[in-house]
C-alpha positions as CSV (number, residue, x, y, z in Angstrom):
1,X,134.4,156.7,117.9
2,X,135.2,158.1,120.6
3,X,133.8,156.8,124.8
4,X,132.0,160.0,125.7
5,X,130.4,159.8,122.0
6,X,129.3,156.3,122.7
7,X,127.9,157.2,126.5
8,X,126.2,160.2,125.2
9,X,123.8,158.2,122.4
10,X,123.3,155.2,124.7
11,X,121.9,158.3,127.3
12,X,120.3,160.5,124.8
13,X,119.5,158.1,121.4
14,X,117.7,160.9,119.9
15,X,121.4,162.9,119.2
16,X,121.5,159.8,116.9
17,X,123.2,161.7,113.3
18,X,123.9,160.5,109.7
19,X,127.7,161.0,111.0
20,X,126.7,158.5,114.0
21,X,125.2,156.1,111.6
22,X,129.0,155.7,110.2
23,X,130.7,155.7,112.8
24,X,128.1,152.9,114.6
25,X,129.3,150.5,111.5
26,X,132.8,150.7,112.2
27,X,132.4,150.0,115.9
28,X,130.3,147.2,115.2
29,X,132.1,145.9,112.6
30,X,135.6,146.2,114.8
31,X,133.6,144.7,117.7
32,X,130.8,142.1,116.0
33,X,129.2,140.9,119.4
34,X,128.7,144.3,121.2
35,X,125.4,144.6,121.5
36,X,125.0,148.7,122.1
37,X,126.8,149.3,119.0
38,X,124.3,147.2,117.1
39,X,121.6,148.6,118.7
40,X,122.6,152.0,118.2
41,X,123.3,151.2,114.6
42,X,119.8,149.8,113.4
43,X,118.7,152.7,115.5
44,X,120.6,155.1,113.3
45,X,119.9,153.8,110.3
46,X,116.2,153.7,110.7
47,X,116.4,157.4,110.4
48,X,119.0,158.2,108.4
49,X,119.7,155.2,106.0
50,X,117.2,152.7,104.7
51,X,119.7,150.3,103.1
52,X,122.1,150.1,106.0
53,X,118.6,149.8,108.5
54,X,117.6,146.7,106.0
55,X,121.1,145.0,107.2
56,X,121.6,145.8,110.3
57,X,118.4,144.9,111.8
58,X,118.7,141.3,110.7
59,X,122.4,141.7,112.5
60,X,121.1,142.8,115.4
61,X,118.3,139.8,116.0
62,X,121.4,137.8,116.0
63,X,123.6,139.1,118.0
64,X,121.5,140.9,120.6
65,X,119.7,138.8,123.6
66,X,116.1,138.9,124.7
């Protein structure tokens, strides 16, 4: 994934895409304590993909802060 990618859904979350969903597992796999990418990811999925929303929602508790 590429920086201006990343920038542009953390500005806009609504360009949020199935491809995005994909790529937002990657990154947070790569990177397992960056919040944004979790974020992002559970907010992706909760369009897009049911199962991956299921997982990555329980992630993201964990990992993100209040």
């Amino acid at each position: 994934m590429q920086a201006a990618d990343l920038l542009s859904y953390i500005k806009n979350p609504e360009l949020l895409d199935k491809q995005s969903t994909a790529n937002l597992q990657k990154l947070a796999n790569e990177f397992p304590y960056f919040q944004a990418a979790h974020l992002l990811l559970s907010m992706s999925s909760k369009k897009w993909d049911a199962s991956v929303y299921q997982q990555s929602l329980k992630k993201t508790a964990i990992v993100v802060t209040n």
